[in-house]
TIPANU-40337 format. One record per atom (N, C-alpha, C): residue in one letter; atom name; z, x, y. Coordinates in nm, 4 decimals. Layout:
<pts>
   residu   atome         up       east      north
        A      CA          Z          X          Y
...
</pts>
This chain:
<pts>
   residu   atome         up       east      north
        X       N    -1.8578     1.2614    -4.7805
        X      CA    -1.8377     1.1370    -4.8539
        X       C    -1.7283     1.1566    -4.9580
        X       N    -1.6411     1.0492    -4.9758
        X      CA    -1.5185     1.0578    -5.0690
        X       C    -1.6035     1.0811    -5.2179
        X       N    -1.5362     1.1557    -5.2597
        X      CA    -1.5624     1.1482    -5.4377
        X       C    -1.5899     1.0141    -5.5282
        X       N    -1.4744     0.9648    -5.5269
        X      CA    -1.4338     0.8600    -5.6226
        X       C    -1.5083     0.7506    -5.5655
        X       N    -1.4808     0.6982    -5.4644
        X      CA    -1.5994     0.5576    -5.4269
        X       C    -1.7379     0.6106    -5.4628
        X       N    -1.8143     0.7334    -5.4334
        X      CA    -1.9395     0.7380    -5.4764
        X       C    -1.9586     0.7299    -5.6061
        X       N    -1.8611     0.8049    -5.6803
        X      CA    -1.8827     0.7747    -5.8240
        X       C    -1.8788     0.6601    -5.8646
        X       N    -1.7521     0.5695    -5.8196
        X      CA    -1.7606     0.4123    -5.8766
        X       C    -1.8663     0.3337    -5.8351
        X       N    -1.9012     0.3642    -5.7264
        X      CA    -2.0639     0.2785    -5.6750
        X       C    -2.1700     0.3297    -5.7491
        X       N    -2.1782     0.4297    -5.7920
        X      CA    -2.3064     0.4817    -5.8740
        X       C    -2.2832     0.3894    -5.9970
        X       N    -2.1826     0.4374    -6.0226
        X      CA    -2.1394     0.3468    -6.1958
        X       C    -2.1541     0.1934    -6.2107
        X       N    -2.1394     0.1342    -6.0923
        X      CA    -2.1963    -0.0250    -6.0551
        X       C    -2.2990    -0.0039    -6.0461
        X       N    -2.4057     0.0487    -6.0230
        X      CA    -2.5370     0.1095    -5.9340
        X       C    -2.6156     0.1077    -6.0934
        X       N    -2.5823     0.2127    -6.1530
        X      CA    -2.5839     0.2267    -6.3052
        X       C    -2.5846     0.1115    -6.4013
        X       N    -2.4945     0.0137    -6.3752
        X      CA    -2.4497    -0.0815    -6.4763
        X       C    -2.5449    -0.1731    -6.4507
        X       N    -2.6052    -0.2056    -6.2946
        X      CA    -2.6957    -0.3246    -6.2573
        X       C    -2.8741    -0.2849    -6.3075
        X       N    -2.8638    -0.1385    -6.3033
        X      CA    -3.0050    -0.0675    -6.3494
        X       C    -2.9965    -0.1199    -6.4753
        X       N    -2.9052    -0.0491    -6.5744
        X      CA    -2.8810    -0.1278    -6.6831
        X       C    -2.9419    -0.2597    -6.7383
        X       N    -2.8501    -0.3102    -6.6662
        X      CA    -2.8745    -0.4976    -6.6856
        X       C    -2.9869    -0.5490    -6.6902
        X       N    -3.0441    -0.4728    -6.5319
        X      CA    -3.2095    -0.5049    -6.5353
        X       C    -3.3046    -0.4729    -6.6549
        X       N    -3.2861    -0.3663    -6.7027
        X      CA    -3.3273    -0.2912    -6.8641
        X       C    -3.3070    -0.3534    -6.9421
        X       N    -3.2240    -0.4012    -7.0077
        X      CA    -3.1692    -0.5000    -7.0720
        X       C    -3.2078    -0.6367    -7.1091
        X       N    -3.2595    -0.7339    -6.9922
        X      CA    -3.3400    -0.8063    -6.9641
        X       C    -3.4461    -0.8425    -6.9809
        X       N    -3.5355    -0.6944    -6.9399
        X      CA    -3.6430    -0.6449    -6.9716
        X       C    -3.6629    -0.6305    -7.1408
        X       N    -3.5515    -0.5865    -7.1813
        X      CA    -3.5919    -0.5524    -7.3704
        X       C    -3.5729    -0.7212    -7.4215
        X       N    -3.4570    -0.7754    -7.3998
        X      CA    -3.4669    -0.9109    -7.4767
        X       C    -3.6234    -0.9969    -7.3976
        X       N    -3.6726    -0.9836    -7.3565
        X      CA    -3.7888    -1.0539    -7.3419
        X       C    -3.8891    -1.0070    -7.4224
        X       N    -3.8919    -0.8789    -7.4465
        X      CA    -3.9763    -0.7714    -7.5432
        X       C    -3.9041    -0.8304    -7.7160
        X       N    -3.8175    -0.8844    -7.6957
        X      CA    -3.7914    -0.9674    -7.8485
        X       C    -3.6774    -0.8519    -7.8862
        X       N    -3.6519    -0.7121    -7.8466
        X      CA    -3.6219    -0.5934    -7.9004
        X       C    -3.4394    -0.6251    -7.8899
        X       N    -3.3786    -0.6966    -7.9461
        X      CA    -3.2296    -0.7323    -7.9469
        X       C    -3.1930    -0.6025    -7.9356
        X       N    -3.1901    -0.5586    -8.0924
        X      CA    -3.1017    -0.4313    -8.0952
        X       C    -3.0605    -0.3428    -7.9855
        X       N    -3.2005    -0.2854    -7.9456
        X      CA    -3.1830    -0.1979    -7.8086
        X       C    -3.1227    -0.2650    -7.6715
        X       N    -3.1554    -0.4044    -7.6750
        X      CA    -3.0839    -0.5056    -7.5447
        X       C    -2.9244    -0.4881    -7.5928
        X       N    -2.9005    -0.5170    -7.7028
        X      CA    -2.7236    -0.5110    -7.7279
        X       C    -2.7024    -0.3907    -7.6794
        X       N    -2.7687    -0.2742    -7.7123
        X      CA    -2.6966    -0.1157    -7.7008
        X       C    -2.6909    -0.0888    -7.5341
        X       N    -2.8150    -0.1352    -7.4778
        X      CA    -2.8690    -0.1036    -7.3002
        X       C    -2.7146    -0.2197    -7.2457
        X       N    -2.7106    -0.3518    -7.2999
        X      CA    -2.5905    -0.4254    -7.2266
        X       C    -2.4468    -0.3961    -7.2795
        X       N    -2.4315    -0.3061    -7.3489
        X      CA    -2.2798    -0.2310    -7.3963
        X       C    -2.2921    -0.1388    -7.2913
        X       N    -2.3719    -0.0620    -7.2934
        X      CA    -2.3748     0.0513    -7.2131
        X       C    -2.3710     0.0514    -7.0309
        X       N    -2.4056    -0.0832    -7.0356
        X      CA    -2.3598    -0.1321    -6.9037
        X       C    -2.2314    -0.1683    -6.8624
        X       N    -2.1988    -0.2487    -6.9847
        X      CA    -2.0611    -0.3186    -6.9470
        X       C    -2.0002    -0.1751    -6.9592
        X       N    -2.0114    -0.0659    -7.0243
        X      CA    -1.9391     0.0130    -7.0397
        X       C    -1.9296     0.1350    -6.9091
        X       N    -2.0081     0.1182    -6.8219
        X      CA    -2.0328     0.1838    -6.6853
        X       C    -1.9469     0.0675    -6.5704
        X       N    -1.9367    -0.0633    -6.5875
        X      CA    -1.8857    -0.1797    -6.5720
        X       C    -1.7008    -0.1264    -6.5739
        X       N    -1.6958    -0.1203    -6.6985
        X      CA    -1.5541    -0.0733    -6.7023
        X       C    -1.5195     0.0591    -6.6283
        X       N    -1.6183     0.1735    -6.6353
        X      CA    -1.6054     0.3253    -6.5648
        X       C    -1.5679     0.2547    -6.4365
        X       N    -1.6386     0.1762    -6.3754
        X      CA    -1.6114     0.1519    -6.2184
        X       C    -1.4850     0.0856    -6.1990
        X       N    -1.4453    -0.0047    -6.2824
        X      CA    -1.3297    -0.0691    -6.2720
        X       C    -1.2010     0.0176    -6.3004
        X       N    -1.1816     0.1256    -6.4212
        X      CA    -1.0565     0.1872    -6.3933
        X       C    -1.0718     0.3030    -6.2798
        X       N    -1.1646     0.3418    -6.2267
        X      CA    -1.1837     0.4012    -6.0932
        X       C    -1.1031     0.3276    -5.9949
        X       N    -1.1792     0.2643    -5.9403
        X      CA    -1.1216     0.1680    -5.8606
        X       C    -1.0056     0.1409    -5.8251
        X       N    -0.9430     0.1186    -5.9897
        X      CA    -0.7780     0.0429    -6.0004
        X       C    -0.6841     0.1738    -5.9741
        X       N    -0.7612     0.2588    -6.0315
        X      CA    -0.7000     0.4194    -6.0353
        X       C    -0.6546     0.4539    -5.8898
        X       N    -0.7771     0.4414    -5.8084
        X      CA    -0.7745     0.4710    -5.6710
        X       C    -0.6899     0.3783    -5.5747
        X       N    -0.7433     0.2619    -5.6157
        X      CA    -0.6382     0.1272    -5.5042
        X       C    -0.4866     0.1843    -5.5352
        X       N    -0.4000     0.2058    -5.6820
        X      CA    -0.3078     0.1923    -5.6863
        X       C    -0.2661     0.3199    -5.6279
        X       N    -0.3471     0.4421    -5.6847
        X      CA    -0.2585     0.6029    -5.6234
        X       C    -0.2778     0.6306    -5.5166
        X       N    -0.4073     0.6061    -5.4534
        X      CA    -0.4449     0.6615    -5.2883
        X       C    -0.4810     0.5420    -5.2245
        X       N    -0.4770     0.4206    -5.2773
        X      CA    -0.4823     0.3172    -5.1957
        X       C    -0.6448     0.2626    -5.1337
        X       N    -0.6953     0.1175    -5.0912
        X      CA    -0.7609     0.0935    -5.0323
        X       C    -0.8173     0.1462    -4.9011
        X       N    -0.9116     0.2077    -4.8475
        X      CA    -1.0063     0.2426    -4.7140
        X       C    -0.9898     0.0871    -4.6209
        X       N    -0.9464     0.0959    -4.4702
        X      CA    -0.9248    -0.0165    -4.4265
        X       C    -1.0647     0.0164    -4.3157
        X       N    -1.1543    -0.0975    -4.2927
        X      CA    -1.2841    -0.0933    -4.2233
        X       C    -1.2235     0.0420    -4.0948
        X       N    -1.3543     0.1442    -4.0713
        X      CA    -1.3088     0.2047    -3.9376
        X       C    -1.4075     0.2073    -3.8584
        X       N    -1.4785     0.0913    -3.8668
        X      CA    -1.5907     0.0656    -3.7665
        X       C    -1.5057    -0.0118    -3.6184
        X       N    -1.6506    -0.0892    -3.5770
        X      CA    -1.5673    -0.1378    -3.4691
        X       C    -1.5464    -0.2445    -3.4575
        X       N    -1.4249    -0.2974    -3.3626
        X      CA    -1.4239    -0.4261    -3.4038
        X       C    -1.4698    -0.5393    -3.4063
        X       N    -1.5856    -0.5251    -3.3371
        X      CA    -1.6752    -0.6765    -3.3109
        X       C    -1.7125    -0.6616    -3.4291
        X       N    -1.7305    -0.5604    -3.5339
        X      CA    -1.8546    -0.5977    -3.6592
        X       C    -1.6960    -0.6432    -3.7741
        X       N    -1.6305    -0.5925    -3.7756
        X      CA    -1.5046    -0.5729    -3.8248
        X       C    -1.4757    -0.7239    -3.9006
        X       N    -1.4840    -0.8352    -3.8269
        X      CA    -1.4708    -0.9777    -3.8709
        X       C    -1.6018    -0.9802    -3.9852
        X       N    -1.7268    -0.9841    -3.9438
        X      CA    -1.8252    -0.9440    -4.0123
        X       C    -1.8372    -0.8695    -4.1552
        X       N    -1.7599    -0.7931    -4.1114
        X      CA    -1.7293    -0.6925    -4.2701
        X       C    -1.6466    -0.7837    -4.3795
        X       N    -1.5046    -0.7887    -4.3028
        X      CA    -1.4217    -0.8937    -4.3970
        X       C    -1.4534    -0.9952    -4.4504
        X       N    -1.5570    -1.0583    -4.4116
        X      CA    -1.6438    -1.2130    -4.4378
        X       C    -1.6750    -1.1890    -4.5255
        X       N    -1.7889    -1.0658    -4.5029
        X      CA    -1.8829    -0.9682    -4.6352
        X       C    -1.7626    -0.9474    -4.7342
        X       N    -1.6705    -0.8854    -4.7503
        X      CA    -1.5824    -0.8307    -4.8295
        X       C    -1.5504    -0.9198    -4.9403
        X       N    -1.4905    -1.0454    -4.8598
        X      CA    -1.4213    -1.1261    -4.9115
        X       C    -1.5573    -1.1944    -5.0083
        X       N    -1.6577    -1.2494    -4.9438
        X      CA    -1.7876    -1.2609    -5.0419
        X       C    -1.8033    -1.1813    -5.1300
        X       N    -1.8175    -1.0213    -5.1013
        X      CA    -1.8255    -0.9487    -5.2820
        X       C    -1.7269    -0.9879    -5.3424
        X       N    -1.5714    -0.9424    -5.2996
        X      CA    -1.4531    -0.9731    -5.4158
        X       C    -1.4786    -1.1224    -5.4755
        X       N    -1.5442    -1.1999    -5.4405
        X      CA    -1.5412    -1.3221    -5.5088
        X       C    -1.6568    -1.3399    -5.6162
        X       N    -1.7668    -1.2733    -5.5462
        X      CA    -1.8838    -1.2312    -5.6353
        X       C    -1.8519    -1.1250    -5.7647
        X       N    -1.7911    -1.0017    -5.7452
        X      CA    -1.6827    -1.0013    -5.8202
        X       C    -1.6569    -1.0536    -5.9672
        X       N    -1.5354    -1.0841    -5.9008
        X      CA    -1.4308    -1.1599    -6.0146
        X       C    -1.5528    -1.2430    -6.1015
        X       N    -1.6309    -1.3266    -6.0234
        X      CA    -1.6979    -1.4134    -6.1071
        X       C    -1.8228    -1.3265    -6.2127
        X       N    -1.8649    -1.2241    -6.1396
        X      CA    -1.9702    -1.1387    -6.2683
        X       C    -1.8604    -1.0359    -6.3138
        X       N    -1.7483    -1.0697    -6.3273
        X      CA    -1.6614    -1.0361    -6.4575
        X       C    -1.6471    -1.0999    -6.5399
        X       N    -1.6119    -1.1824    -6.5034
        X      CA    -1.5667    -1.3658    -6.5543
        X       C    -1.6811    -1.3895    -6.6778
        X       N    -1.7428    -1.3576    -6.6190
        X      CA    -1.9209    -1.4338    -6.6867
        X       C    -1.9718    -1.3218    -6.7439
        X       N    -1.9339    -1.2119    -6.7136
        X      CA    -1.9819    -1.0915    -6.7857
        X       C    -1.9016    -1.0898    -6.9328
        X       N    -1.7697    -1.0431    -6.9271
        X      CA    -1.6410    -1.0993    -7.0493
        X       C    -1.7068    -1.1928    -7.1342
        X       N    -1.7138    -1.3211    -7.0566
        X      CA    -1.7917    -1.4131    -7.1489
        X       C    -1.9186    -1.4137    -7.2266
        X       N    -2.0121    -1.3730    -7.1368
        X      CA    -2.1617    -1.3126    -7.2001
        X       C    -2.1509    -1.2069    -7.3504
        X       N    -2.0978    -1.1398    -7.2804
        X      CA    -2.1195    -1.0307    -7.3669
        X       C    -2.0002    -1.0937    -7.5208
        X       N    -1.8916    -1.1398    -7.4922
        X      CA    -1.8587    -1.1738    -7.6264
        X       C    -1.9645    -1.2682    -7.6556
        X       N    -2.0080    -1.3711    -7.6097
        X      CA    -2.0771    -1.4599    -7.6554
        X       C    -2.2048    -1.3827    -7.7834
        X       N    -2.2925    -1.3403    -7.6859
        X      CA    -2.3756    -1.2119    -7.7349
        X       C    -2.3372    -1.1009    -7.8789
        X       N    -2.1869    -1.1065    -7.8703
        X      CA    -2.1569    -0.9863    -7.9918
        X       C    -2.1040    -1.0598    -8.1100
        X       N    -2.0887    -1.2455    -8.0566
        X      CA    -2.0315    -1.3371    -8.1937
        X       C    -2.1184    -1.3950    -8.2384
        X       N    -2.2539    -1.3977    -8.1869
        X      CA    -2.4337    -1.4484    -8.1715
        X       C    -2.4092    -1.5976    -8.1785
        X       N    -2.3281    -1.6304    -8.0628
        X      CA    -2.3748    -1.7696    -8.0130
        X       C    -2.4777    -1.7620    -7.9255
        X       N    -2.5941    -1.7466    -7.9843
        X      CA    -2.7448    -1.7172    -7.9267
        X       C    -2.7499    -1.8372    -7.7918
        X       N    -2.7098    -1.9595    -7.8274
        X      CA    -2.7431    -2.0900    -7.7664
        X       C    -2.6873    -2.0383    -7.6440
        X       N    -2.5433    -2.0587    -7.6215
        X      CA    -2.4582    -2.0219    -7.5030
        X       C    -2.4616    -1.9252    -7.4445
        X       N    -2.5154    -1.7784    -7.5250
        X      CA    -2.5550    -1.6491    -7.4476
        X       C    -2.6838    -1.6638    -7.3842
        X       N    -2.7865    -1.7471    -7.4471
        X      CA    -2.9357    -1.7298    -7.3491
        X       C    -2.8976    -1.7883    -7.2459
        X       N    -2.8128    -1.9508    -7.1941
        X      CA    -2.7901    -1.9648    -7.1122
        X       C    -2.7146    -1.8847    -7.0097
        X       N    -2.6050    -1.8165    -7.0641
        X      CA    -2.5182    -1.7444    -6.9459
        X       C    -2.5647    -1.6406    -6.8873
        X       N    -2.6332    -1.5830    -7.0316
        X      CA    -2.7522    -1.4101    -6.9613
        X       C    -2.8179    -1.3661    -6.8568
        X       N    -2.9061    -1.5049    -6.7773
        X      CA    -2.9297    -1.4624    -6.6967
        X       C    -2.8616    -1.5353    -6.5312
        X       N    -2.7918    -1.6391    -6.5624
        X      CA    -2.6937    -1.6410    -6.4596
        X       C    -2.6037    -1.5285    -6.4340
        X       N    -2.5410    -1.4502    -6.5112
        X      CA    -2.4390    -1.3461    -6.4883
        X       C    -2.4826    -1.2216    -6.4579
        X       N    -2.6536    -1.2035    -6.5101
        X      CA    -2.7576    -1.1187    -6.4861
        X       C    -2.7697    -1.0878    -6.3066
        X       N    -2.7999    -1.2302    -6.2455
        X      CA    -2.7990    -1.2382    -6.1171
        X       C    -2.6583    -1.2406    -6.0400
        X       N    -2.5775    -1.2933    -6.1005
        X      CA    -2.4338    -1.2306    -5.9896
        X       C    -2.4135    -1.1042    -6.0064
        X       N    -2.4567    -1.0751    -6.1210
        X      CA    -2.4202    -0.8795    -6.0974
        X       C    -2.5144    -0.8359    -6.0322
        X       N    -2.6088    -0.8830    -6.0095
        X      CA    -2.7038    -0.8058    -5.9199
        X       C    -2.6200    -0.7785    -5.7822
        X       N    -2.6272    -0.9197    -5.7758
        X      CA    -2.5564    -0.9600    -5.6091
        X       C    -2.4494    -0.8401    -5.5806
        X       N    -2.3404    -0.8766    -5.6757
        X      CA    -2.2340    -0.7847    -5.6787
        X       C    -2.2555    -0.6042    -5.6669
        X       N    -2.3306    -0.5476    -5.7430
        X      CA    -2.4273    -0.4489    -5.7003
        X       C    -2.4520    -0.4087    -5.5873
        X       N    -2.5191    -0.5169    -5.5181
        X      CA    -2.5960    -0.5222    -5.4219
        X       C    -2.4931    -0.5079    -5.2949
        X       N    -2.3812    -0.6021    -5.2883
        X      CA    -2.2408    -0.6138    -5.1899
        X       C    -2.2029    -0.5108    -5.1879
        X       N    -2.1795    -0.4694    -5.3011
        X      CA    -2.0797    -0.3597    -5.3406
        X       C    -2.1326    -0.2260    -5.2460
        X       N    -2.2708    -0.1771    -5.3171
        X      CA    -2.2956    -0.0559    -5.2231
        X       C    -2.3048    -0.1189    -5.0795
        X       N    -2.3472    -0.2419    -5.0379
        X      CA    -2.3302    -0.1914    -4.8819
        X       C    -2.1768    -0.2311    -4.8273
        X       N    -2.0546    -0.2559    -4.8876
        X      CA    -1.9618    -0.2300    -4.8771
        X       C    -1.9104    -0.1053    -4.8656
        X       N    -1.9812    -0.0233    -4.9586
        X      CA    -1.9619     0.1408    -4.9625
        X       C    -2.0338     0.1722    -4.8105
        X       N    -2.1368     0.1578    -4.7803
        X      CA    -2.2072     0.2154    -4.7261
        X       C    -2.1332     0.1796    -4.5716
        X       N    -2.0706     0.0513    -4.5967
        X      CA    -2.0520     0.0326    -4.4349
        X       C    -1.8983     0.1116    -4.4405
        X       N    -1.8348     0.1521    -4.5378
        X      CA    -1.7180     0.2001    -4.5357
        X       C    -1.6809     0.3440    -4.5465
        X       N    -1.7830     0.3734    -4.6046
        X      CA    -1.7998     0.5487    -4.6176
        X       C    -1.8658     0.6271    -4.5239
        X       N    -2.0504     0.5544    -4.4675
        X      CA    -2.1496     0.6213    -4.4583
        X       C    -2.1747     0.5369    -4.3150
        X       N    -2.2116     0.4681    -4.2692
        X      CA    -2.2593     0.4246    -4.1426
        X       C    -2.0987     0.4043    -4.0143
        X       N    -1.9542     0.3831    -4.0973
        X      CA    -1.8521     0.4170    -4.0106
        X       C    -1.7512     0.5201    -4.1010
        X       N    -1.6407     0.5857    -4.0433
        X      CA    -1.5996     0.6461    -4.0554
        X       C    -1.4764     0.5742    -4.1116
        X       N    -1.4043     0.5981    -4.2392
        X      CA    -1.3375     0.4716    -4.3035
        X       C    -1.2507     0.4589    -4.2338
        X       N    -1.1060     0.3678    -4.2319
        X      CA    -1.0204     0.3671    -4.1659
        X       C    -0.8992     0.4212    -4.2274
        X       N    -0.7246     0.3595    -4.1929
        X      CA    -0.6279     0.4340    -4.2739
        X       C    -0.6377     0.4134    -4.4190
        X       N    -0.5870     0.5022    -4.5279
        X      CA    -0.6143     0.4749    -4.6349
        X       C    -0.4456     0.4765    -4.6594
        X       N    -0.3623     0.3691    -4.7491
        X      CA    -0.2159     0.3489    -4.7952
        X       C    -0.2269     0.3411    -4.9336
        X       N    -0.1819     0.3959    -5.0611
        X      CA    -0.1613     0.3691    -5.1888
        X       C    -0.0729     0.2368    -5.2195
        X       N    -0.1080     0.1871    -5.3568
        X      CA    -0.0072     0.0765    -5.3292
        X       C     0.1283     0.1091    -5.3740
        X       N     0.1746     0.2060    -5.4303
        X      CA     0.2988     0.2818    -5.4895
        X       C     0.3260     0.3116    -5.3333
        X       N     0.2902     0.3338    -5.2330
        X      CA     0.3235     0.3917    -5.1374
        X       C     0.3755     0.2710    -5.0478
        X       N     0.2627     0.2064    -5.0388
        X      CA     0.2867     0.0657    -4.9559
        X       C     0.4123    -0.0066    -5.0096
        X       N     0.4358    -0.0335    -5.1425
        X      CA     0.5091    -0.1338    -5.2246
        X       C     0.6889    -0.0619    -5.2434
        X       N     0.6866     0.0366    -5.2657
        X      CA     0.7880     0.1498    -5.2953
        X       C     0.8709     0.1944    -5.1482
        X       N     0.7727     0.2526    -5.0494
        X      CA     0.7832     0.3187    -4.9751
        X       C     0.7882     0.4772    -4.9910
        X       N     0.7401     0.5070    -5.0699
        X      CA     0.7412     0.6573    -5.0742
        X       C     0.6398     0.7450    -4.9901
</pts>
């Protein structure tokens, strides 16, 4: 198994355990420790994201190396996390400032909507890994300095 995708999936993996914790304490009334458990997420949140960006740009994206009847299947899936994604960023960014300027009103609402797309996202994510690392054998991998440059 590649290094770096397992680590960044753990660190999503991590961030959604998190969240769930988190959740769990603001219902317990216990703010303080909910602020520190949802920093500490977003902050495993970010670990996965300069991974990622690190990897897409120097060694490039894994292209599916399964087969191709499932292959359409995957991309469908794909294109569903990246959108799931962007949006429990989107809403995460937002939450969490909301949360650290104590617009209590607008954070209880967003908390647990953004709660559940990161799950989702979580959830995509490793079996994105899993169908890309662990059940097929990945496909070519291109950097984007490589792709974009030609080097």
């Amino acid at each position: 198994m590649p290094i770096l995708p397992t680590i960044s999936t753990g660190c999503i993996v991590i961030s959604a355990a998190l969240v769930a914790y988190g959740w769990y304490l603001i219902r317990r009334r216990n703010i303080d420790a909910h602020k520190k458990v949802m920093l500490t997420a977003a902050m495993f949140a970010l670990l996965f994201f300069i991974i990622y960006l690190s990897r897409t740009i120097f060694i490039g994206n894994t292209s599916f190396g399964g087969p191709d009847n499932v292959k359409v299947y995957y991309t469908i899936f794909l294109v569903f996390h990246i959108i799931l994604a962007m949006a429990g960023a989107i809403f995460g960014i937002v939450t969490l400032w909301t949360g650290l300027k104590d617009v209590r009103t607008r954070h209880r609402r967003l908390g647990p909507v953004t709660s559940v797309i990161w799950f989702f996202t979580a959830i995509t994510g490793v079996v994105v890994y899993l169908l890309l690392y662990v059940f097929y054998k990945g496909g070519e991998t291109t950097s984007m300095i490589k792709a974009i440059l030609g080097f």
